[in-house]
Structures are given as C-alpha cells and as structure tokens.
N, C-alpha and C positions, 0 to 999 in steps of 0.2 A: 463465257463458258457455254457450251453449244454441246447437240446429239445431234446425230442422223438417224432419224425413223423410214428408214423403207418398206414398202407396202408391197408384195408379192403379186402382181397380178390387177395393182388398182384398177378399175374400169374407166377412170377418169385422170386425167395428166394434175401432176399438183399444183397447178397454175389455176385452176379450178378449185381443188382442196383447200389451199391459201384463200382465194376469195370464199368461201363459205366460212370458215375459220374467220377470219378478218369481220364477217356481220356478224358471229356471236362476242365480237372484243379479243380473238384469241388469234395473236400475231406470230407469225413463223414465216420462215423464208420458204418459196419452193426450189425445189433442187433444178430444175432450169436455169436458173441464174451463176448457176456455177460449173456452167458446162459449155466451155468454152473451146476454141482452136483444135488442134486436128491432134490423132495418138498418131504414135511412129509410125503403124501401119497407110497414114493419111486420111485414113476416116475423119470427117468428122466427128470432133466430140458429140456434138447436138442431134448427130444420128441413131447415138445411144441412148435405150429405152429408160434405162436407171434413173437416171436425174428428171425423167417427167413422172415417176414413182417414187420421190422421196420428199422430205421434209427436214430443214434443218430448225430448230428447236432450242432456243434457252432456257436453259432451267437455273439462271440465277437470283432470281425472285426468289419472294417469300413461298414457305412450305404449301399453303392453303393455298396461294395462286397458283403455281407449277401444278399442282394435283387438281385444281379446278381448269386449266388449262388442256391437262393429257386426258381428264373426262371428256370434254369435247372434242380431241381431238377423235379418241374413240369412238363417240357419236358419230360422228360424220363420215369418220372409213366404215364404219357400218352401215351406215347410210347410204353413203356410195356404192359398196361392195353388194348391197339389196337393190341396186336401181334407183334408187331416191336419189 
C-alpha cells in the first residue's frame, strides 16, 4: 500500500530526497524509477519534470512509524525547499 508525495517546485530532484531520507533510516522510492519509455506524443517519459519531484511512500507500517517517517520526510523538503 503506497502514496505519491509530489513536491511543487522541489529545488532538488528526488534521487537526492531519497538519499537524505535513506541516512535518517526513512526508505521511500524516488519517482525516477518509474518514468520510463516514451508518451504518444514520443517524448520521452524521463524528460518530464514530475517523477524527479515526487516520492513514492508506504504507509503499511505501524502508526508511530508512518508518522515518525512523514516527520522526516517534512524535515528534509523543508530543508531542501530553504537551500540546505
């Protein structure tokens, strides 16, 4: 059981958000990984900015994990979003 968190505007692609995430213990996918092959127009998928702005997110854990989880995840787009 999975969200998608997208971030308006991140300053940082979520290949970077994931590794910061990943040294506080707090594992989520980046949406890169799921941006694959071309739309009907023939673009590439990977040329859209969305999937280096989002976060794919389990929340089938325990309550206290999920919610100690989406605190850092907050930390760190704030973090981001300030230049740090």
């Amino acid at each position: 059981i999975f969200l998608w968190l997208w971030f308006d505007g991140l300053p940082i692609e979520s290949r970077e958000l994931y590794r910061r995430l990943k040294a506080r213990g707090v594992m989520v996918l980046p949406g890169e990984y799921f941006s694959f092959g071309s739309f009907s127009d023939g673009e590439p998928a990977a040329a859209w900015d969305h999937p280096r702005r989002c976060l794919r997110i389990n929340y089938s854990g325990g309550d206290e994990a999920v919610e100690r989880g989406i605190a850092i995840i907050a930390e760190e787009a704030r973090k981001a979003y300030a230049g740090s």
